[in-house]
Every structure is written in C-alpha cells, then in structure tokens.
N, C-alpha and C positions, 0 to 999 in steps of 0.2 A: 554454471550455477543455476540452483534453481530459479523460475521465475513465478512473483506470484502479484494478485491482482487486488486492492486494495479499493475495497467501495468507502465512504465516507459522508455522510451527515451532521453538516452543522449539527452542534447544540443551541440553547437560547443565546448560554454565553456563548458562543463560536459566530454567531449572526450577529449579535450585539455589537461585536466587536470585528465585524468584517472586515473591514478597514486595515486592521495587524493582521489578515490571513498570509499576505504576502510575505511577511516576515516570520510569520508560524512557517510557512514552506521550507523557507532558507533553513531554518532553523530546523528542519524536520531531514532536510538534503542532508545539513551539518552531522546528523544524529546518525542517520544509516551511512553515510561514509565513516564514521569511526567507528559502526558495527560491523564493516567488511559488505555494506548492500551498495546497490549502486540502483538507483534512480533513472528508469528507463523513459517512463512516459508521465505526466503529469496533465490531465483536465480536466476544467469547471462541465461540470456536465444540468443539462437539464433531466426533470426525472422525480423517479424516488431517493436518488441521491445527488449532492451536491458535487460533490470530488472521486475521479477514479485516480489511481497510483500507479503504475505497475513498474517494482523494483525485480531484481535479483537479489537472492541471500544466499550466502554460503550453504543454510539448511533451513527446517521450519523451524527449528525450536530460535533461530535469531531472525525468523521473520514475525514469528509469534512475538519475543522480546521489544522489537520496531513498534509495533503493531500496539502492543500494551502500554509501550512507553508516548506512544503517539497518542491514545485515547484518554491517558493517565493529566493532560494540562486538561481536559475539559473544556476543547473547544469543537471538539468532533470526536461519533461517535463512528467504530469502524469494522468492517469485517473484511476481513482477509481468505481469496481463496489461491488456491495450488492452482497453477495456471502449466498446462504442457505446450510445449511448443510443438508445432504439424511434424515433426520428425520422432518427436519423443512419444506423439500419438501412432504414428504408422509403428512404431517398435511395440509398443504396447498391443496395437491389434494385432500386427503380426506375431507375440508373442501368445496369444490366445489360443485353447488345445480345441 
C-alpha cells in the first residue's frame, strides 16, 4: 500500500481543547481502519507543526478522503504528502531514460 505522511497544526479550537487530543487520535485510528489505512507512525513534534502521521492507504484518493475527514472536526489543520519508500525510490530512479 501506498504510504503517505501527514503534517498537522493545531487550530485555536484543537489547542483549546488539547486535552481530547488523545481521544481525537483514537478516534482518527478508528476512522482510517474502516477506510482500509493503517496507522504506521504517530508524533507530537516540535516545529512549524504539531503532529506528524504516517499511515498507509489503499490509494490517494482514500488518503485524501482520511485527510479531509480528519481536517473537517476542526481541531487540526493538515496536509498530506505521497511518501516513497527507499525501494520504490531506487525503482523510480532506475526507471529514469
């Protein structure tokens, strides 16, 4: 499955209410296991962002679906990118003319 990487920043409401992040998680785990994702790495980071993700999805159009449904409670705002893994890089370079 693909893998992709998932940056995230609080919003006011999402800080406000820090405190339920732990249960927005669960609750976000619960969401991409019944979309077919699976939930590889999950941390608080310091930075320009709060939270990084990095799930697998079946494709992008249901990582982009995660990703909108995850941003859509308004407590973090998110951008998602296509993440390759060192094998699927070396195939791609090597497939270069």
């Amino acid at each position: 499955m693909p893998t992709f990487v998932t940056l995230a920043s609080w919003t006011d409401q999402g800080i406000k209410n820090v405190k339920e992040s732990p249960a927005r998680l669960d609750a976000f785990k619960q969401v991409a296991e019944s979309m077919g994702c699976k939930v590889k790495d999950f941390y608080l980071v310091t930075g320009d962002y709060d939270i990084v993700v990095v799930t697998e999805a079946p494709n992008g159009e249901t990582a982009v679906k995660l990703s909108l449904a995850t941003g859509s409670g308004g407590a973090v705002r998110t951008k998602t990118l296509r993440a390759f893994t060192e094998s699927e890089y070396r195939e791609i370079i090597a497939s270069l003319p």
